[in-house]
N, C-alpha and C positions, 0 to 999 in steps of 0.2 A: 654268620655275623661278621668273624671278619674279614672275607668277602669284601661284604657291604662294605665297614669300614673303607677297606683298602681302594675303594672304588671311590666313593666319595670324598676321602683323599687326595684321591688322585684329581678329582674334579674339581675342588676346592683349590688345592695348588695350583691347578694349571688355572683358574679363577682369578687366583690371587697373582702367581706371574704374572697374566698378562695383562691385571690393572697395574701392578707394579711399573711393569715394561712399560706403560703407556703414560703412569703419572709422573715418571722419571723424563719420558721425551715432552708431558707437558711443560711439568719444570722448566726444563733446560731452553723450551722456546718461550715460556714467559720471563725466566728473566734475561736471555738475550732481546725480547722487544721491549722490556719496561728500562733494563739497566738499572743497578745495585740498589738505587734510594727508590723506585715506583715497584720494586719488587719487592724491596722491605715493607712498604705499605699494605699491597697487596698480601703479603704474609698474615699481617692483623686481620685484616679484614676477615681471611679465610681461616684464621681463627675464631675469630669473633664467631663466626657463622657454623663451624665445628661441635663451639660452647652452647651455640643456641641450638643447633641440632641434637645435641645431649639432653640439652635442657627440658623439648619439647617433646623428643624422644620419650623421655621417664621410664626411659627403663625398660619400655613393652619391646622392645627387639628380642632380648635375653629371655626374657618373661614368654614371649612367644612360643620359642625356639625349643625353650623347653615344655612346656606345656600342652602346644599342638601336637609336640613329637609323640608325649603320651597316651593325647589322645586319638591318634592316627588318621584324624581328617580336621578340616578346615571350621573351628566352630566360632561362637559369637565373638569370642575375646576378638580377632582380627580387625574386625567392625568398633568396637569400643575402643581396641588400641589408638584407629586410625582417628575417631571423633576425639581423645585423647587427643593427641599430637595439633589436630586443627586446633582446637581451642586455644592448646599454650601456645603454639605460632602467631596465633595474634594478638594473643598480652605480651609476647617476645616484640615482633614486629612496632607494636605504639610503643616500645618501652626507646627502640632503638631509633627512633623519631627524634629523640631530643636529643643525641649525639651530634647532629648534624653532618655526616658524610655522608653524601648523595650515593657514593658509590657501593657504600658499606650497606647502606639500606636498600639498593635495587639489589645486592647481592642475598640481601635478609630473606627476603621476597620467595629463594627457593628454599624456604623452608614448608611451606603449604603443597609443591608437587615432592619433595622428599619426604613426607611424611607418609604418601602415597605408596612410593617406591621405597624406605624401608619396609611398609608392614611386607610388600610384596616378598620383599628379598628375605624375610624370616621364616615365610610361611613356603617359599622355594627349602629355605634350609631345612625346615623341622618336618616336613615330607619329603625328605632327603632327593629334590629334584636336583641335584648341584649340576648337573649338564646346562640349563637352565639358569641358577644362578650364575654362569658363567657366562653366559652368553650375555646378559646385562652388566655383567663387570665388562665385560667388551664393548659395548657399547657403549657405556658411561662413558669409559678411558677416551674412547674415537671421539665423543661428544666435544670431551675438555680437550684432547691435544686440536682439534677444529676450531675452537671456540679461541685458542692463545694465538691461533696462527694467522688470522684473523681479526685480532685484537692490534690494535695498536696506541693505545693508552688502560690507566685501571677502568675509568669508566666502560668504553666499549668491550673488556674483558669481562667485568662481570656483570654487562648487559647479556652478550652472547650466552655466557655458560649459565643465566636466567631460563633465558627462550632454550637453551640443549635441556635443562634438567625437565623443563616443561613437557618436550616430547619423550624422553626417558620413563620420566614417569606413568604416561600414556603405553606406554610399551611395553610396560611390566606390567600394566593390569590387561591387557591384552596378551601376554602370554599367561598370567594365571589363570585367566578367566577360559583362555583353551586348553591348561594339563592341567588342573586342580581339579580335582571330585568336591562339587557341595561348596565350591568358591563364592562366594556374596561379601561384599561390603555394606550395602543399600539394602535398607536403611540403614544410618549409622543407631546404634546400640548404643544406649545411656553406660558413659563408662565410668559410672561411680559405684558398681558394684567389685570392679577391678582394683581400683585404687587404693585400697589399703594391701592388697597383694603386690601392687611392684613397686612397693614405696621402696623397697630394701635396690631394688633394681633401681630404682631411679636417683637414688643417694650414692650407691655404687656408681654408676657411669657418669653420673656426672662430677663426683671427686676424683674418676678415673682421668677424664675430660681434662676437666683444671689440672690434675698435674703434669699430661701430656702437653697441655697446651700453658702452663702458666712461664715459660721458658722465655716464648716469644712474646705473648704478654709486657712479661716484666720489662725485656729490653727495648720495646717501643718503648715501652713508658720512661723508662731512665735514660737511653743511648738514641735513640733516636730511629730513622728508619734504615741507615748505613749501614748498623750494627745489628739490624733486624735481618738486614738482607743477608749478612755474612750467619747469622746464628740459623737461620731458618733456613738456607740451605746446607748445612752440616746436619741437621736434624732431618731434613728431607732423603737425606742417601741413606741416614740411618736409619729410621722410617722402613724404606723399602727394602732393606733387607730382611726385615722383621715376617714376608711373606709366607714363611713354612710355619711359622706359630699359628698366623690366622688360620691358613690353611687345615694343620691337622687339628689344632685344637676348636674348629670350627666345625669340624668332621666329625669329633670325638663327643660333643656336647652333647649331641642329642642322644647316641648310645648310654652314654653315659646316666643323663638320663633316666633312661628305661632299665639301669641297674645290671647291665648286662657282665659276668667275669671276665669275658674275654676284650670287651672295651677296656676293662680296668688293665689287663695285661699291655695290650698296646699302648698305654696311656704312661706307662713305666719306659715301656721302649719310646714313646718318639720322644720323650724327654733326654736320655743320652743320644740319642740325635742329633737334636735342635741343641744341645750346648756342646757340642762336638762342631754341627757347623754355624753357633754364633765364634766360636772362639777360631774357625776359620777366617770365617769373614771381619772380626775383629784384628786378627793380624794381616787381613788383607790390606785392611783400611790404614794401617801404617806403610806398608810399604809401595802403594800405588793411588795415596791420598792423592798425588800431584798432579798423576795423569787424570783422573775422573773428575776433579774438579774443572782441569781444561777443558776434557771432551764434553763437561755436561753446559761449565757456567760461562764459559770464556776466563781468559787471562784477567779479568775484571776481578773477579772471587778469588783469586789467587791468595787472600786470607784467609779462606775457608779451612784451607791444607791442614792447617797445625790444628785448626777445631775438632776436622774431620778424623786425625789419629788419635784423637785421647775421646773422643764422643764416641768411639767403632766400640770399647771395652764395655762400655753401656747394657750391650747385649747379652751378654753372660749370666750379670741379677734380673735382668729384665726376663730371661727363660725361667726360672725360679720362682719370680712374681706371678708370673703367669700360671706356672702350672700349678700352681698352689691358689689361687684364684678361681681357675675351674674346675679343680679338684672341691674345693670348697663349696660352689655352686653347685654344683651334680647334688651335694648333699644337702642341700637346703639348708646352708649355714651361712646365708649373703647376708646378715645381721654382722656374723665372723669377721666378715671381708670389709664392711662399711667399718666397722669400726679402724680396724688395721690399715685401711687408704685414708679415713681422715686423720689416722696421725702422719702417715706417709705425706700426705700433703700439710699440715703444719711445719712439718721439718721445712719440706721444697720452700714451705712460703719465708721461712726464717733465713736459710741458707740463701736464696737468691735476694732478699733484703742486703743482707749481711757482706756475702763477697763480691756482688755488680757494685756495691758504694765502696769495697775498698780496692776491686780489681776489675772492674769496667765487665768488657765483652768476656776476657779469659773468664774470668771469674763466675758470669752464666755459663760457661761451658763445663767448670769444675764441679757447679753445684748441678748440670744434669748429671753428672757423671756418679758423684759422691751419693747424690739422692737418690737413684737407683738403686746402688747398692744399700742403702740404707733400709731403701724400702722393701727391699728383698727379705734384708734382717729384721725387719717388725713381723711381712709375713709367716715366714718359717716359726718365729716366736709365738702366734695366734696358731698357727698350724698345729704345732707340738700344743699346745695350754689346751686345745677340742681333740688333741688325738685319743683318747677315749671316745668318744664320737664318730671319729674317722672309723675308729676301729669295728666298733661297733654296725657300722653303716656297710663296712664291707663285708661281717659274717652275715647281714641281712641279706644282702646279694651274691 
């Protein structure tokens, strides 16, 4: 067993590095061909798009991941998940019809082949192919840094990475459909027998959603798209250092899962880990903000700097949140967790109200900063209030 872990770990990471590696050189060539205010836009947009892949998601990624793990091959849920996500992509899509940005909505558009390509990429995870899910995080990554280099306004960006996510998605059911035992989508599966099963999942990620993403949100909507560009790439480097959490705790879920001790052992270790090297990379980000903002955004971002030292501390409650999140999950306590994210997010929404109107852009960066940690503290408080639970869940395993 932890063999396995440690292997699919290792896959996951190297996964997660090299979309990392790849969405960091995206970055860095889109906002050198958009420049600070067409890259602040571009920010919303692919938030927007985020939110609405959350949205239409509902949940079946998580839902999957655990579930198929269980059952150790490919069953009908994968097919309901996928006629799931169709559906709400297109009450998502008419909705964003009345927005009116052209660009925002050919971007919306890839939510009908990423619904494709998540179920894919859950159903690689929960039969523990991660070699495979790698290889589709490398491709994606090549898709998008192709698609930016290539671009040269928002429109033809997120025309390109349209037509990339189109063949992407083609490409993951073509590899499942050659390493998956008992793979079928077709017909799609009536998925209203699922649906009261990932409500808890679909409440969960999409408050998880909104407060990763209500950041930039907010400061399009009060600062404009200047202060989108400076907030949204301070958030983007931090972001990508966040790759060892997906990584192991991507690794760990499905064990975890299937109730195994020896996951539960590792799951204590790469917790001092992961906050050994957030709080590397947290001091990293003070003392070499300056250069990685040059190397990535140009001399343009050069306000990122002071974002990007007080945003790097971020990482520390964020390890915290996390593991106490899919500690929670393992145990079928995402009722636990919905509740504890939607106060997490009342706070975010109050706190970013509150100090963007009386301290502009600083002031969004105070409140990612503060409301992480806060939400760390509602965690831990939900965590301890079920640990009778917890406890109890472990002498079962």
């Amino acid at each position: 067993m932890i063999s396995s872990l440690r292997r699919n770990s290792f896959w996951l990471l190297f996964a997660r590095l090299t979309a990392q590696a790849l969405a960091i050189l995206f970055i860095a060539i889109t906002a050198r061909r958009l420049g600070l205010n067409d890259f602040g836009h571009f920010a919303f947009i692919a938030s927007i798009l985020l939110v609405g892949n959350t949205f239409t998601n509902f949940g079946t990624d998580t839902f999957l991941v655990r579930d198929i793990a269980r059952a150790g091959r490919v069953t009908e849920l994968a097919s309901q998940s996928l006629f799931s996500q169709l559906i709400l992509s297109t009450g998502f899509c008419i909705a964003i019809i009345f927005y009116r940005d052209l660009p925002l909505f050919l971007y919306i558009l890839a939510l009908f082949p990423l619904a494709l390509y998540s179920v894919d990429n859950a159903l690689l995870r929960a039969l523990n192919r991660m070699d495979l899910f790698w290889l589709l995080s490398l491709a994606n990554g090549i898709v998008q840094v192709i698609a930016a280099y290539f671009s040269s306004d928002v429109f033809t960006l997120c025309l390109f990475l349209l037509i990339g996510q189109i063949f992407l998605s083609a490409f993951s059911l073509l590899i499942c459909r050659a390493s998956l035992p008992d793979f079928s989508l077709l017909p799609l599966k009536d998925f209203r027998p699922i649906f009261k099963l990932i409500l808890p999942f679909a409440a969960l990620t999409i408050l998880l959603v909104l407060i990763q993403r209500l950041g930039i949100l907010s400061v399009s909507t009060f600062l404009g798209d200047s202060a989108t560009g400076i907030f949204s790439s301070a958030v983007r480097v931090v972001d990508g250092l966040k790759f060892g959490h997906y990584a192991i705790l991507g690794a760990l879920l499905p064990a975890l899962s299937r109730g195994s001790p020896d996951s539960w052992q590792s799951f204590r270790k790469a917790f001092l880990l992961l906050m050994m090297a957030s709080l590397t990379f947290a001091i990293a980000l003070v003392i070499f903000a300056n250069p990685i903002v040059i190397v990535l955004y140009g001399k343009e971002f050069l306000p990122v700097v002071k974002q990007l030292s007080l945003l790097g501390w971020s990482l520390l409650p964020y390890t915290i949140s996390s593991f106490i999140s899919y500690s929670l999950i393992a145990r079928g306590l995402e009722l636990t967790l919905v509740k504890a994210t939607a106060i997490s997010l009342l706070v975010y929404v109050v706190l970013y109200l509150w100090l963007i109107n009386s301290n502009g852009l600083s002031g969004a960066i105070w409140t990612a900063l503060f409301g992480e940690c806060l939400q760390a503290v509602i965690f831990v408080l939900f965590y301890f209030h079920n640990y009778s639970i917890v406890v109890e869940y472990r002498d079962r395993t």
